[in-house]
C-alpha positions in Angstrom: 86.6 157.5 149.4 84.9 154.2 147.9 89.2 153.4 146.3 90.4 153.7 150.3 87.9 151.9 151.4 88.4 148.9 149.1 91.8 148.9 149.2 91.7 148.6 152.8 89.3 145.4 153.0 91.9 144.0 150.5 95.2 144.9 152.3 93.5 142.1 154.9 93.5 139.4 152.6 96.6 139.1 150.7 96.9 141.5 148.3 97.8 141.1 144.8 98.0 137.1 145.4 96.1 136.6 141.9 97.4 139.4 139.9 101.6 137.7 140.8 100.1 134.1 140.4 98.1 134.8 136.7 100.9 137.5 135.2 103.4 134.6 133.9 100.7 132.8 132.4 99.7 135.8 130.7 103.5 137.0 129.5 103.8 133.0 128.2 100.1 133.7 125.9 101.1 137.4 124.7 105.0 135.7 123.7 102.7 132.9 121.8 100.9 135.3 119.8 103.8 136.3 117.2 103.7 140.5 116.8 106.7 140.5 114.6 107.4 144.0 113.4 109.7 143.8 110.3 108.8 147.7 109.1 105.9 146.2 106.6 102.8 145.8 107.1 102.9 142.9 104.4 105.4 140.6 106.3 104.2 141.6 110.1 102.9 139.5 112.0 99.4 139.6 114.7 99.2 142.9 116.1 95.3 142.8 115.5 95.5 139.0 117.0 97.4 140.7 120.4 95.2 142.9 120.4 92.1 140.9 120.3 93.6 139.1 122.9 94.0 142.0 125.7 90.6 143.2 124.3 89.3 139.6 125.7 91.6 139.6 129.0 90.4 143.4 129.6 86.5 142.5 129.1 87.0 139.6 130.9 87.8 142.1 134.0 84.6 144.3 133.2 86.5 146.5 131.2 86.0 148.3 128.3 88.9 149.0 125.0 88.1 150.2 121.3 90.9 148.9 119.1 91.5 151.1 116.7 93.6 150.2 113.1 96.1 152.6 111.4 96.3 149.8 108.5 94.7 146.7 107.9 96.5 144.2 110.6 98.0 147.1 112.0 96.3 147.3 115.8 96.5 149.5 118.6 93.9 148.9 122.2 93.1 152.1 124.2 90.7 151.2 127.0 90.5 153.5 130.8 89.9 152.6 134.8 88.4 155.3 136.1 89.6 156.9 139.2 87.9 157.9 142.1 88.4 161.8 142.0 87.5 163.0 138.2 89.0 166.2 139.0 92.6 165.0 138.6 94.1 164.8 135.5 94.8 161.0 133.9 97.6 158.8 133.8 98.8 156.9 130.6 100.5 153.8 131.0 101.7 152.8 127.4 102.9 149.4 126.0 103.9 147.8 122.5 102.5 144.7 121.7 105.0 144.4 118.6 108.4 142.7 118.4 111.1 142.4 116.7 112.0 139.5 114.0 114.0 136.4 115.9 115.4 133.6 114.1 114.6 130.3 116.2 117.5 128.3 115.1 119.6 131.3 117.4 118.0 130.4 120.1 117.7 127.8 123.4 114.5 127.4 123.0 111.7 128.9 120.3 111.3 132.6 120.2 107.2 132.2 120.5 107.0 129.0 122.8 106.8 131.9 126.0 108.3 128.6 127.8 108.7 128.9 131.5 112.4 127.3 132.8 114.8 127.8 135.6 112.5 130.8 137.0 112.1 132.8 133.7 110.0 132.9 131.3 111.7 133.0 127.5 110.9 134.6 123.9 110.9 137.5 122.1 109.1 140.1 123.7 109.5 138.9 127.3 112.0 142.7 128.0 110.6 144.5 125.2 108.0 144.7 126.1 105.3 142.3 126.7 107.0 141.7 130.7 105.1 145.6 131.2 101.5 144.7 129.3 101.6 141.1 131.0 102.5 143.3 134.7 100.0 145.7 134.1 97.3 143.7 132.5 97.4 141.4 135.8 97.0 144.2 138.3 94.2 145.9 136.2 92.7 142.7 136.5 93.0 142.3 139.7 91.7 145.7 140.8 88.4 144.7 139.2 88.3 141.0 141.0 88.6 143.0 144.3 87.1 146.0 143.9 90.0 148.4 143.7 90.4 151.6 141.9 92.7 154.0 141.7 92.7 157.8 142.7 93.0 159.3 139.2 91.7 157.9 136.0 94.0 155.6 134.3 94.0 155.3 130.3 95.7 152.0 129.1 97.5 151.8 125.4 98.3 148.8 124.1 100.2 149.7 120.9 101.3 148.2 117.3 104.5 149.4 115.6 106.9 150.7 118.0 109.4 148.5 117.0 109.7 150.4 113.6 108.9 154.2 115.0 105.4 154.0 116.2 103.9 155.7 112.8 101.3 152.9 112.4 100.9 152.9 116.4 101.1 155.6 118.8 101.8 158.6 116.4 98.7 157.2 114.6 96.9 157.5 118.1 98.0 160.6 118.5 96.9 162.2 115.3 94.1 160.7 114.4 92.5 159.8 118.0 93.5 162.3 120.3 90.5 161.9 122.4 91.4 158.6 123.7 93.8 160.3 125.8 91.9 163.0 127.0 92.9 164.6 130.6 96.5 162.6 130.4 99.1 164.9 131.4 101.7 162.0 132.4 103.1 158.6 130.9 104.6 155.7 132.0 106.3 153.0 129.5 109.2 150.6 129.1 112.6 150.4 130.0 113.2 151.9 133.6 112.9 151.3 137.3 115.0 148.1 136.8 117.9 146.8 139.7 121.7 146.9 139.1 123.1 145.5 142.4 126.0 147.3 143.6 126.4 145.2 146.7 123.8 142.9 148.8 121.9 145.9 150.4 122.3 148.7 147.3 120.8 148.9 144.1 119.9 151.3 142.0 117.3 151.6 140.6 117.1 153.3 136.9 114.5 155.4 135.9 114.4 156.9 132.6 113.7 160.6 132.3 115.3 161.2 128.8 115.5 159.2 125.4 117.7 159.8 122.4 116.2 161.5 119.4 115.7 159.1 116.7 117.7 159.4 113.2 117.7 156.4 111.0 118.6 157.4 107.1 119.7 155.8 103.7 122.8 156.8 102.2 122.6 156.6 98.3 126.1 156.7 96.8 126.4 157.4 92.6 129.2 156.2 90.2 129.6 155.0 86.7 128.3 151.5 86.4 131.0 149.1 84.2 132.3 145.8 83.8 133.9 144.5 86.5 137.2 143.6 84.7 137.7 147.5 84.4 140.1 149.8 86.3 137.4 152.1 87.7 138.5 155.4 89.8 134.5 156.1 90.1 133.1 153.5 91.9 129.8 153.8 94.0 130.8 151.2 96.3 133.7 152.0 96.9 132.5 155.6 98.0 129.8 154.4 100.0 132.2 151.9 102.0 134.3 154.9 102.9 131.4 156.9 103.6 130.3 153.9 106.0 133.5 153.0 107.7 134.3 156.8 108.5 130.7 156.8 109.9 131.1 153.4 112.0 134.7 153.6 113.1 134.4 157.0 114.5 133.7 158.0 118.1 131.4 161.0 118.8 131.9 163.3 121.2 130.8 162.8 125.4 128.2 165.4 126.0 126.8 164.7 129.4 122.8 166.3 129.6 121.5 166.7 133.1 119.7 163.5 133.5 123.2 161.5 132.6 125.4 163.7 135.1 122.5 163.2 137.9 123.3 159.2 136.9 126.7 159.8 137.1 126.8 161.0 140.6 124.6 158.3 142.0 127.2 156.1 140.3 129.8 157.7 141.7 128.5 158.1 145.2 127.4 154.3 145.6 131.0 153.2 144.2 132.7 156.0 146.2 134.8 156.9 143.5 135.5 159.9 141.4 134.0 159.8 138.1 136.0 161.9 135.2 133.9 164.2 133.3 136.0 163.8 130.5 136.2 159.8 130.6 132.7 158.8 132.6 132.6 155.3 130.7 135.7 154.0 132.9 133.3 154.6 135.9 130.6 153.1 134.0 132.4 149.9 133.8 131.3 149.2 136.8 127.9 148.8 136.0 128.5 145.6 133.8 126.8 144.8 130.7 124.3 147.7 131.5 127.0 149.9 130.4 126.6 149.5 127.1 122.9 151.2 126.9 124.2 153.9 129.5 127.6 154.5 128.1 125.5 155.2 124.8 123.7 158.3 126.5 126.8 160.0 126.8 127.1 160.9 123.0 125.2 161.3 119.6 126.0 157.5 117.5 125.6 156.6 114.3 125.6 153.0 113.7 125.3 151.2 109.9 123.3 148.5 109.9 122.9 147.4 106.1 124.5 147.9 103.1 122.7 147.2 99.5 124.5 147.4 96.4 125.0 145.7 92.8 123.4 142.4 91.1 125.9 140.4 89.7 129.9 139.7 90.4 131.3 141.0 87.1 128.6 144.6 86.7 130.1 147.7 88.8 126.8 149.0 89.9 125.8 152.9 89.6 124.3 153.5 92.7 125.6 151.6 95.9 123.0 152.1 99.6 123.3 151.8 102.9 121.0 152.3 106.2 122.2 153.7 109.6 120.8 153.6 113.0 121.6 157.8 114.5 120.1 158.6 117.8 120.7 162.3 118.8 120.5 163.8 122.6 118.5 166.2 124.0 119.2 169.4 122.6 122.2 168.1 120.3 119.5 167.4 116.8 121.6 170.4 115.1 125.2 169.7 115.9 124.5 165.5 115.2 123.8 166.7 111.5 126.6 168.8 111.7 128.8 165.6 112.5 127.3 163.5 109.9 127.4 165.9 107.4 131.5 166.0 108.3 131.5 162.2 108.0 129.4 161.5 105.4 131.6 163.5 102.9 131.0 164.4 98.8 129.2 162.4 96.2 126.8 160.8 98.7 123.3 161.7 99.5 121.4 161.3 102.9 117.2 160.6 103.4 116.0 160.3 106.8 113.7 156.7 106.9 112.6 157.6 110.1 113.1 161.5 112.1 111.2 161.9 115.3 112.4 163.9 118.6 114.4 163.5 121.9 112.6 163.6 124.8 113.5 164.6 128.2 112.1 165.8 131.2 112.8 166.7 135.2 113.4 163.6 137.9 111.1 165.9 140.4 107.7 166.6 141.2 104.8 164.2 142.9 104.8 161.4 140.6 108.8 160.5 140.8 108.0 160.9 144.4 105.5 158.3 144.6 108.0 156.5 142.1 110.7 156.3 144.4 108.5 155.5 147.5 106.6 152.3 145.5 110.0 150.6 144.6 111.8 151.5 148.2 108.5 150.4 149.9 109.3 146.7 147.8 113.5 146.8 148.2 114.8 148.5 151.2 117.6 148.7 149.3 117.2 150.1 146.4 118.2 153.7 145.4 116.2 155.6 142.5 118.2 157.2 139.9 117.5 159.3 136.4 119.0 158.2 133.2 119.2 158.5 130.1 118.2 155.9 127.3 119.8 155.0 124.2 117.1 154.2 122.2 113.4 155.0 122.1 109.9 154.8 123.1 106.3 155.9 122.2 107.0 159.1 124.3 108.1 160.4 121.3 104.2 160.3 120.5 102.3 161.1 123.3 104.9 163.9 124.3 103.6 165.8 121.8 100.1 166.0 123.7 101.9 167.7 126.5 102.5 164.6 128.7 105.3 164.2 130.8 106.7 160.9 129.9 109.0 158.6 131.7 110.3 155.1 131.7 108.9 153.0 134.5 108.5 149.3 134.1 109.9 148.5 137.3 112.3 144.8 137.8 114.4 143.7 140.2 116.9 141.6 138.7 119.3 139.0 139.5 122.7 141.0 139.7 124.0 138.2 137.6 121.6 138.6 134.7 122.9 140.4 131.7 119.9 142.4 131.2 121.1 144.9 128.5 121.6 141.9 125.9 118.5 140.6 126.2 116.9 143.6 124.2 116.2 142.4 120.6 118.5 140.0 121.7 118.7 136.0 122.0 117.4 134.3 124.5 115.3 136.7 125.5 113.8 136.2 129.3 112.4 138.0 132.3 112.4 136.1 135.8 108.9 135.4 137.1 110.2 136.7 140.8 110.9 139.8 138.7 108.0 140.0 137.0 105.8 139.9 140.3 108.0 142.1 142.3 107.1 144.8 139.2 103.4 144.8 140.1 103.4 145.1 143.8 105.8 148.5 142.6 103.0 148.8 140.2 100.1 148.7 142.4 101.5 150.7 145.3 102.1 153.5 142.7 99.3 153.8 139.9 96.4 153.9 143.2 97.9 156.8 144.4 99.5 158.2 141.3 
């Protein structure tokens, strides 16, 4: 086979040397190039200038992408290495190129400098999720420089709009340009196959299988508008701020899915303790700051987020608002608006913003073989495990054309680094050892995948 072959001449001179030397630069240039996603179109920022950009890095490799625009500004890049055996079905590997808003004066250093210190390389976008389109553009790039290609056809996206639910991005892609993804009956995307250290020679390594269903709504509250000088027993505020604090103050209850009690045991069995069915985050403790995205998978939430209400100090308004952030398990949409419904209470209305599905699938079959085998091959240490994500990706899209979608940007991290606060958080920043450790994983599993 002509991918063996050339894959063998290039295991004999240092693999991958300028695919882990070129793949900082390039996280530093996508960071520079600001993809801020506010949820309009008319205050975003560069998705059509990002995606211009891979266009250029792609072409510059010999390979082809059509960008395709859901609105004007609004970008998406689709472009495919073809394998060596066209009778195997194709790969996605799935990016966003949009981020979300970061206020420089928050930060150490400016959001959209990409500036490279103290082994890292810092801004917005350098977790989620430029770190994965910087990884994989390298190695792509590399491939072509040394002839490489992989065993099944691989179909790149390089997405806008993720940020805000992926309607002007992949759900776009998926409904309006379906053919782009022709043959693809798996994805890979963000957020899994990253190192928490247990001790010097463990780690596991996460690997996301399942992602919350996504529930973001507006509660409209009603009352009699008035002076402010007046008693008033019918206040729309007033309702919606009970409303909200029953909503934010109260604790949902654990439902562990199978990809979380799968977690659970590894947990369990690399701490060699007993992990309470009933009380799993005392277990999860362990973990760190990455508790706080696991701990999250083991029950619907329901976070409020903003509040908007009245004009002036001395009006009572007649119609108060507020947005919240729900995220539902697998399998739980029904009872979650059951439980809001309970919470929410009379005389205040609910509209979804945003609806779209949990997704889960099975950590089994070839390709979470050759999963495991790429990051073990890299860290003799490290241990794969399933889990479940708090938030979401773009598999919410292309699950829809049948793929079978999992999380697999693969890290290994300093077990010092608070990695869970760095998502749409400040100070955003990947480690460069990290960073080139992920395409080495990469590349040992996308030629075989």
């Amino acid at each position: 086979m002509p991918g063996a072959q050339t894959y063998a001449r290039r295991v004999d001179s240092a693999p991958l040397t300028g695919a882990q030397d070129e793949v900082a630069e390039l996280l530093s240039d996508l960071i520079r190039i600001d993809t801020t996603n506010t949820g309009d179109t008319a205050t975003g920022k560069g998705e059509r200038v990002a995606a211009e950009w891979v266009a250029c890095k792609l072409g510059e490799a010999g390979i082809d992408s059509a960008i395709h625009e859901s609105e004007p500004g609004r970008a998406s890049l689709v472009a495919r290495v073809e394998g060596t055996d066209s009778s195997r079905p194709a790969l996605l590997v799935h990016g966003h190129l949009d981020v979300v808003p970061a206020d420089p004066a928050e930060w150490s250093v400016h959001p959209f400098s990409g500036e490279e210190r103290d082994g890292y390389i810092w801004g917005r976008g350098a977790v989620d999720m430029k770190d994965m389109d910087a990884m994989v553009l390298a190695l792509v790039r590399d491939w072509a420089r040394t002839g490489v290609r992989p065993e099944r056809d691989i179909v790149l996206a390089f997405v806008a709009d993720e940020e805000a639910g992926g309607r002007l991005g992949a759900r776009y892609l998926v409904d309006e340009h379906p053919d782009c993804f022709e043959g693809c009956t798996e994805a890979i995307s963000e957020v899994g196959g990253f190192s928490i250290t247990v001790r010097d020679d463990l780690r596991l390594d996460l690997v996301q299988t399942a992602e919350k269903g996504l529930a973001w709504m507006r509660l409209t509250a009603g009352g009699r508008p008035g002076h402010g000088s007046f008693v008033h027993d019918d206040n729309a505020v007033t309702r919606l701020c009970e409303a909200v604090a029953r909503i934010g103050s109260h604790r949902l209850p654990t439902v562990i899915t199978p990809p979380m009690r799968q977690f659970l045991d590894a947990v369990g069995d690399a701490y060699g303790i007993e992990i309470d069915p009933d009380h799993p985050e005392e277990a999860l403790a362990r973990l760190g700051s990455i508790s706080r995205m696991t701990g999250a998978a083991l029950r619907n939430t329901a976070n409020p987020t903003m509040l908007d209400a009245g004009y002036k100090a001395n009006v009572i308004p007649g119609t108060a608002s507020a947005t919240v952030d729900g995220r539902f398990l697998y399998g739980q949409e029904e009872e979650f608006e059951c439980q809001l419904a309970s919470l929410i209470g009379e005389g205040v209305q609910r509209e979804w913003l945003v609806h779209d599905q949990a997704v889960e699938t099975t950590f089994d079959g070839p390709l979470v073989d050759l999963m495991v085998g790429a990051l073990k091959a890299e860290d003799d240490g490290a241990r794969p495990v399933p889990f479940t994500m708090s938030g979401g990706t773009d598999a919410k899209s292309f699950e829809r054309l049948g793929m079978r979608c999992f999380g697999f940007s693969p890290l290994r991290l300093p077990p010092d680094l608070d990695f869970a606060s760095l998502f749409h958080g400040i100070d955003e920043r990947v480690p460069i050892s990290a960073l080139q450790f992920g395409i080495r994983v990469l590349d040992r599993f996308l030629r075989s995948a």
